[in-house]
Each structure stands twice: as C-alpha cells, then as structure tokens.
Backbone as a printed PyTorch tensor [residue, N CA C, xyz], in Angstrom:
tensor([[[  0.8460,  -1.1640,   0.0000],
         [  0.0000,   0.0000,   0.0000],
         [  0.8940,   1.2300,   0.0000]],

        [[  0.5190,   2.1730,  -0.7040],
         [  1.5730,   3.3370,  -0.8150],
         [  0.8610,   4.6070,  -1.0270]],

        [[  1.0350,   5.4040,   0.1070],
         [  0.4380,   6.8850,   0.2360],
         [  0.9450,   7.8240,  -0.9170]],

        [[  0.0530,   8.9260,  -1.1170],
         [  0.6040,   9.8440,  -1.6070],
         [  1.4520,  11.1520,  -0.7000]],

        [[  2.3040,  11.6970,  -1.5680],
         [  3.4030,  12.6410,  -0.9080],
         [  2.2750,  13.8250,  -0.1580]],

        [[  2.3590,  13.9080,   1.0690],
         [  1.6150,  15.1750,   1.5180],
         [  1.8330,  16.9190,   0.8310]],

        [[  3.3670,  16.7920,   0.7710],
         [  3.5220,  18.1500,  -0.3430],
         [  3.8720,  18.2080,  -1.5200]],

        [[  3.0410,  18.3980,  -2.0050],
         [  2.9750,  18.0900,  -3.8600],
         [  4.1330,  19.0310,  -4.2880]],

        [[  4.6300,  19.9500,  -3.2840],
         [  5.7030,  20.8300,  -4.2290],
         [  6.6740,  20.6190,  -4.0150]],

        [[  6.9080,  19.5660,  -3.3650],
         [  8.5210,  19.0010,  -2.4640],
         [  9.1340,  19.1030,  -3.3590]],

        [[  9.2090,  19.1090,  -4.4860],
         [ 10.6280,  19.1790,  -5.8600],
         [ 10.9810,  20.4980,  -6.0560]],

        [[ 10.3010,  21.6070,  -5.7630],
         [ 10.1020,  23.1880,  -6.0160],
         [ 10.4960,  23.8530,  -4.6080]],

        [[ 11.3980,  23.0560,  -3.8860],
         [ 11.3250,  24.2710,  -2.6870],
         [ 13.1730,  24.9890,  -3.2390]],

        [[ 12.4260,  26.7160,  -2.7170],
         [ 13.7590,  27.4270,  -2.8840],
         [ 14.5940,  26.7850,  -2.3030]],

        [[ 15.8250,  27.1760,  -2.4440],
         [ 17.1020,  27.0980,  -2.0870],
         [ 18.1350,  25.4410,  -2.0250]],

        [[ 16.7870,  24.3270,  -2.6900],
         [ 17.9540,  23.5200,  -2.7580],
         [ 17.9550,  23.1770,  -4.0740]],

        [[ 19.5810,  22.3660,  -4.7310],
         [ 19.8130,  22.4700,  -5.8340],
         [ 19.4630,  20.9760,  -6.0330]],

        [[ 19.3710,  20.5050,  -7.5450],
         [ 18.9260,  18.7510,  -7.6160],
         [ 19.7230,  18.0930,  -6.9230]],

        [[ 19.5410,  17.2500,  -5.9970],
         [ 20.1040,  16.1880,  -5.7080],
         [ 19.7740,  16.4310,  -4.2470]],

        [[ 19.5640,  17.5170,  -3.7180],
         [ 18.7420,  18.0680,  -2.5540],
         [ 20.1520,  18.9270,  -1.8750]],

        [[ 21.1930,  19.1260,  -2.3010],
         [ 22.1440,  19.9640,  -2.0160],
         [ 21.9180,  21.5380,  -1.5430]],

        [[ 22.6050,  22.1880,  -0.8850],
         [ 22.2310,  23.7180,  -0.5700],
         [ 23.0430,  24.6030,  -1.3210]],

        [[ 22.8590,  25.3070,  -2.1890],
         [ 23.8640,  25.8010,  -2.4960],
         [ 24.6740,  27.6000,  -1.4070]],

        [[ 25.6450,  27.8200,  -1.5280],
         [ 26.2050,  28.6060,  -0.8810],
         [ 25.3620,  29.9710,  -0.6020]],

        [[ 25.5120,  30.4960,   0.1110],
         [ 24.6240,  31.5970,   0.8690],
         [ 23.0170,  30.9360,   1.1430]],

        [[ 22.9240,  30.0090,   1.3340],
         [ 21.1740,  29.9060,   1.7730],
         [ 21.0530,  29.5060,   2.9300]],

        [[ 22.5380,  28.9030,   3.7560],
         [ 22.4060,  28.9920,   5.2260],
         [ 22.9950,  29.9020,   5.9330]],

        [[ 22.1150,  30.4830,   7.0980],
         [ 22.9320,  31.4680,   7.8890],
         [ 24.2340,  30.8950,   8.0080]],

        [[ 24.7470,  32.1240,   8.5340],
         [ 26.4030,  32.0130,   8.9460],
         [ 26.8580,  31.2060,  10.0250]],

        [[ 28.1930,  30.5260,  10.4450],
         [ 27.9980,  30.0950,  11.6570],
         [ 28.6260,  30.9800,  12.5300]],

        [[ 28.2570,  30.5350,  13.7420],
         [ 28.0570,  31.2220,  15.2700],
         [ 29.5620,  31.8880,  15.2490]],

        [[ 29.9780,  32.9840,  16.0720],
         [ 30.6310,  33.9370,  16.1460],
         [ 31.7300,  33.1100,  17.0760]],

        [[ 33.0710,  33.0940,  16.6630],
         [ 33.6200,  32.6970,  18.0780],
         [ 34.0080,  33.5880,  19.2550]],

        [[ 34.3980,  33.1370,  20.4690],
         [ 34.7830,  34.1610,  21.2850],
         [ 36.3180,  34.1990,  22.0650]],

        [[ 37.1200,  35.3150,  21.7870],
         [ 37.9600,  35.3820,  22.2500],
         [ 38.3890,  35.3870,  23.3790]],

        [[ 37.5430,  36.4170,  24.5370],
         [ 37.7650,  36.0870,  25.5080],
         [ 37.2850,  35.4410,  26.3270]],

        [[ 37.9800,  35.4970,  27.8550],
         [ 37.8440,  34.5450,  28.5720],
         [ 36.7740,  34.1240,  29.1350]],

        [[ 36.0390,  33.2320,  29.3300],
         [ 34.8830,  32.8380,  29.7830],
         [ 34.6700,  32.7280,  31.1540]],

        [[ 33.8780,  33.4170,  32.2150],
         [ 33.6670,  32.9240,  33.2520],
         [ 34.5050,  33.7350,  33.9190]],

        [[ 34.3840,  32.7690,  34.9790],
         [ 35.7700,  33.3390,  36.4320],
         [ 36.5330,  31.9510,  36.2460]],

        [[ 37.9090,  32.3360,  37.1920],
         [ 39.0500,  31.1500,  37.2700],
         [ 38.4470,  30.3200,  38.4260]],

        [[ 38.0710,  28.9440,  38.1030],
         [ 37.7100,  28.2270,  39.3020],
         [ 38.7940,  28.3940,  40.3810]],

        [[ 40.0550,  28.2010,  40.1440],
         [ 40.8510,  27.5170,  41.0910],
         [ 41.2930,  26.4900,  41.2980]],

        [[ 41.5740,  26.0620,  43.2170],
         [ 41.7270,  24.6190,  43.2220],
         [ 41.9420,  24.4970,  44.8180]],

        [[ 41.8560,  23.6840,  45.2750],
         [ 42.7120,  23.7650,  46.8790],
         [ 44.0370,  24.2930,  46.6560]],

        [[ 44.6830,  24.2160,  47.7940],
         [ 45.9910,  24.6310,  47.7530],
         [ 46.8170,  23.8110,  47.3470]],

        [[ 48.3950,  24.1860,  46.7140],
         [ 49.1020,  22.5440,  46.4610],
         [ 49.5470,  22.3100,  47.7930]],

        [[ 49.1450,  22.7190,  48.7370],
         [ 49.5600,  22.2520,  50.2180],
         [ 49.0320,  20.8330,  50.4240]],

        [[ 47.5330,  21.2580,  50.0850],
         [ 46.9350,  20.1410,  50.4420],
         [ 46.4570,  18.8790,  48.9500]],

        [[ 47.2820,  19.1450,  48.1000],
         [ 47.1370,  18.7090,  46.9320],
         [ 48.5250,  17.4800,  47.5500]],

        [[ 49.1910,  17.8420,  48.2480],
         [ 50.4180,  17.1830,  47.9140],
         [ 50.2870,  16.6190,  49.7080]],

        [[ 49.6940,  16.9220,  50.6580],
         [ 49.2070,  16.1190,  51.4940],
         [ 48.1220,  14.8500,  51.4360]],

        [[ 47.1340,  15.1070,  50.2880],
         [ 46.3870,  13.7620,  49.8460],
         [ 47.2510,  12.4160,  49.3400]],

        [[ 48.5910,  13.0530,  48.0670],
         [ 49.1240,  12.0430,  47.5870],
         [ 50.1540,  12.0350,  48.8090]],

        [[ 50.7020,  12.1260,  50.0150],
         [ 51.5430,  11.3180,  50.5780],
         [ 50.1420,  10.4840,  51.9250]],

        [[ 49.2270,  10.6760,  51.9290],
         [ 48.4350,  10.0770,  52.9040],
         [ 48.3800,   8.6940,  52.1730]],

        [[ 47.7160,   9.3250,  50.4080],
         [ 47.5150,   7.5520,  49.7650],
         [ 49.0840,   6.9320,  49.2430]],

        [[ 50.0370,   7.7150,  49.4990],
         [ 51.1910,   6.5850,  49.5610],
         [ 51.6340,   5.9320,  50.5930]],

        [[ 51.2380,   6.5050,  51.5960],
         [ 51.0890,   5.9280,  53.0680],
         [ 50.5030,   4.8520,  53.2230]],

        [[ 49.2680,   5.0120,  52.6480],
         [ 48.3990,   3.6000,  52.2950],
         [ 48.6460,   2.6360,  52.0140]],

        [[ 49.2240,   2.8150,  50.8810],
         [ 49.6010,   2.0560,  49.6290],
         [ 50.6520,   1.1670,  50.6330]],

        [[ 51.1260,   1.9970,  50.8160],
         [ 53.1660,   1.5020,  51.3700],
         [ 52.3100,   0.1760,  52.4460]],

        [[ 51.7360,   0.9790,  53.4590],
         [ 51.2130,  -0.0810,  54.8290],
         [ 50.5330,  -1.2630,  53.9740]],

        [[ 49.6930,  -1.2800,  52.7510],
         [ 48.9290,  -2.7180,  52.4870],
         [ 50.2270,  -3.5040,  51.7860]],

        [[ 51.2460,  -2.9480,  50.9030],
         [ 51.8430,  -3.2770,  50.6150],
         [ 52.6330,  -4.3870,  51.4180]],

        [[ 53.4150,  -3.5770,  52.7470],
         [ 54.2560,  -4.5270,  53.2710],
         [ 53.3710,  -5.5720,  54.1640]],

        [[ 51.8670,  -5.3600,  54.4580],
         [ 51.0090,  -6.5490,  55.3350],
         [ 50.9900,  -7.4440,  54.1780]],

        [[ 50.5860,  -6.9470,  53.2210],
         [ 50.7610,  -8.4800,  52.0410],
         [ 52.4220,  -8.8830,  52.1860]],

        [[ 53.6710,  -8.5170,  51.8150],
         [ 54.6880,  -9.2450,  51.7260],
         [ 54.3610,  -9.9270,  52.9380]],

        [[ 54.3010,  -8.7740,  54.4550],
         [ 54.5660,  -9.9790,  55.7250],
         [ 53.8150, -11.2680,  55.2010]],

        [[ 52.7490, -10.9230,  54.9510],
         [ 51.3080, -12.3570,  55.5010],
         [ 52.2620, -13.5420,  54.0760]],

        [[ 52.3430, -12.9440,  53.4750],
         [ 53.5480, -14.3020,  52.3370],
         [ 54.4780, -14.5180,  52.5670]],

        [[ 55.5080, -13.9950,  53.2020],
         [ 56.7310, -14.3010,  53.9080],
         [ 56.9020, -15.1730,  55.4050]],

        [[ 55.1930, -14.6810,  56.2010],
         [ 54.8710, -15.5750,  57.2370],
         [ 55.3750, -14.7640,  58.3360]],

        [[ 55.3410, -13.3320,  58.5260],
         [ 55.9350, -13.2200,  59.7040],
         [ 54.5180, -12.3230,  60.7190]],

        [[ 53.0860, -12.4940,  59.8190],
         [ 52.0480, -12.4180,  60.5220],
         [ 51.0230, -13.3200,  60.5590]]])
C-alpha cells in the first residue's frame, strides 16, 4: 500500500539544488567565536593540600603493601 506525498511541491522548494544539495549563501552564517575569557578562574585547593592527599595515599599504599609481603613471607 503506498500513500501519496503530503507536499505536492517538495521538488520546487527554494534554495535547494537537484540532488537536494544547498547551495552557498542559503544557510545562515555560523556562530561567532569568542575570544575572551569565559567565566571566572575556578581555582583549586591549595598545592599544600594537593600534595598532602598524595603522601596520605602513599602511606596507604606503602602499609597494604608490606602486610601483604609480611602475611607471604609468614611473619604475621
């Protein structure tokens, strides 16, 4: 079963060329870029405490580390 086309002028619309192509100037322009800076500067914590997180989790690290060698070596 096969409908007919709802717009009989679909072959006649301005601005596209055969094959359904656009030709140049029939779309607006694109968007403007922007140079400057956007926003405010987030920031960050301090590297005080940037560099107190990574020695807490090497602290970590280090303590599971040597309970695994002990518990395989046998001296827990």
């Amino acid at each position: 079963m096969s409908s007919q086309n709802p717009d009989p002028l679909e072959d006649h619309i301005t601005g596209l060329e055969p094959g359904g192509g656009v030709p140049p100037g029939e779309t607006p322009p694109a968007e403007a870029s922007t140079g400057g800076p956007q926003g405010h500067d987030e920031g960050g914590p301090p590297r005080g405490t940037q560099v107190a997180v990574l020695i807490v989790i090497g602290i970590v690290v280090l303590l599971c580390l040597l309970f695994f060698v002990g518990y395989i070596v046998g001296l827990l």
